[in-house]
Structures are given as C-alpha cells and as structure tokens.
Phi, psi and omega in degrees: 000146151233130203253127174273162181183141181250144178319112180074015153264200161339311200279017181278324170267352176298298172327303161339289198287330186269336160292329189270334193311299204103332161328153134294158184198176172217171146205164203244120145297111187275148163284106202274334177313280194273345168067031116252182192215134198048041199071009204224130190304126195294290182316018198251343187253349184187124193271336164285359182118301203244174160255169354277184159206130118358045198286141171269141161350290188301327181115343175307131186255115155245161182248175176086060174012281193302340196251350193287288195316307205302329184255019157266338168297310213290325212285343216203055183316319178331311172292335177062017160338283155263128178322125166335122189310146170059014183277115175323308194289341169285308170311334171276344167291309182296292186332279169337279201305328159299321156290315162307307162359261170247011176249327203252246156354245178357262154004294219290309191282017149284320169324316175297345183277120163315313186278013198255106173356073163065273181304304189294296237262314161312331191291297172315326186292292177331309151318311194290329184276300184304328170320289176326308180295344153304252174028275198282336181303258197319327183277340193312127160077006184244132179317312184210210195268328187257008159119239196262349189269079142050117163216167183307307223301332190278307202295330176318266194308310153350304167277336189271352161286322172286319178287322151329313169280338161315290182287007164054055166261127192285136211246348202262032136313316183264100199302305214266020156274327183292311167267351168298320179302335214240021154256283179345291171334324191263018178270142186290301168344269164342282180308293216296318168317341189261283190339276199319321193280009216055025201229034172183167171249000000 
C-alpha cells in the first residue's frame, strides 16, 4: 500500500493507523507548492485533491480519512484497531469519527484560510473549544476515546488536537484532553509516524 500525504496534515492519521497496523506501506509526499507528488498531477491520483489518499496493491485509490483508517484496521483485526464490523461498539466508533470530522477536522481546517474574517474566525475558535470542552468531558477517568483499547478513532482526535494547538487555541482548561494528547504522543507508533513525516527527532 501507498499512502499520499503531506507532512502535518490530515493525513496524519491514516499514517498513524498504519504504523500501528504493521502493514506493509509507503509513502508518497505531496508538493502543496506545485499539487504534485514526483512530478506527477497529485489530481491524476485523486481527483478531489486532497490528502490522504490510499493507493491499494491492486492500484485501486480510497479516499477520505475515516473511511481509509476504518479499513486498515480491518486489514488486521488481530490489532483490534477497531471494534468488530456490525458490532453496537463499531457503530459508537463511526459515531466518534464523524463527530471528529466535522465538529472537530472541519472548523480547525477552515482557521487555515488566510482570508477568513476575523468575526468568522473568533466564533470558529469558539465552537472548537466548547467541542473540544465535550471532549475532555468524556476522556475524564478514560485511557482512551472507546475506554481502556486504542482505536484509529485516537490516532484521528490526536491530530486535530495538535493542530489545535499548532494554530494555538488555547486547549489547557482541559486537563484530561491534555493529558489523553501527551499518552497517545508516546505510543511508539505515533512518534515513528512524526519521525517520518519530519515533525519530532
């Protein structure tokens, strides 16, 4: 498999999940400068654009963060990534990720448009922090986001905390988001992924 990705972005968590998986993998850098990746139009791999994308064995490309994790978890149950398909706890997995999405992910990559008002842009922070303030509600007294096990659902809400904190909303009202970040961070997984991508020594 090969995974495109640009360093500290999104595509941080497919990476993630794929360092814990054990698969084989590669990855490919995208040039956000030229929107290509070895010289080749990034949209000729994914036409929406963006990262991540997936390449499979077979040459099939998926896309979309959420639906990428769910299926390297899948590739390798053995790891317990994710709660078993058709399982009440994979659906409360689906859940998480959709709430990370678009309540969480969303917001945060709007913050990134140079052009975005002011007004807009206090208001947004504000929605991220009261989320965020759910959040740490829910991690109170829990190892991880499903309780005592690990799932993608972690490497995911992991990255939109750091990029919260890249753009420096201020997050440290919330003790037990603070420290669910800096346990996740220490998972050998995690750091090789931040190696690779350049974003830790």
């Amino acid at each position: 498999m090969k995974l495109y990705y640009a360093p500290g972005a999104c595509s941080m968590s497919p990476h993630i999940a794929l360092q814990e998986s054990g698969l084989k993998f590669s990855l490919e850098k995208l040039d956000f400068a030229t929107r290509k990746v070895n010289g080749v139009d990034f949209s000729s791999i994914n036409p929406k654009g963006y990262v991540p994308a997936l390449q499979l064995d077979d040459g099939q490309v998926l896309t979309e963060g959420p639906a990428i994790i769910q299926y390297i978890a899948d590739k390798v149950p053995e790891r317990k990534l994710a709660p078993a398909a058709g399982s009440f706890e994979r659906y409360r997995l689906m859940e998480w990720l959709n709430y990370i999405t678009a309540e969480l992910h969303k917001p945060i990559g709007s913050l990134f448009n140079p052009t975005l008002p002011d007004t807009v842009k206090q208001g947004t922070i504000q929605n991220i922090i009261r989320r965020f303030g759910y959040v740490d509600g829910v991690l109170a007294g829990k190892t991880y986001l499903m309780g005592d096990t690990y799932t993608v659902a972690d490497g995911y809400l992991f990255w939109t905390i750091s990029a919260a904190m890249h753009l420096k909303i201020d997050l440290s009202a919330f003790a037990a988001l603070q420290q669910y970040h800096a346990r996740v961070a220490a998972r050998p997984a995690v750091q090789a992924a931040l190696k690779a991508e350049g974003l830790a020594h």
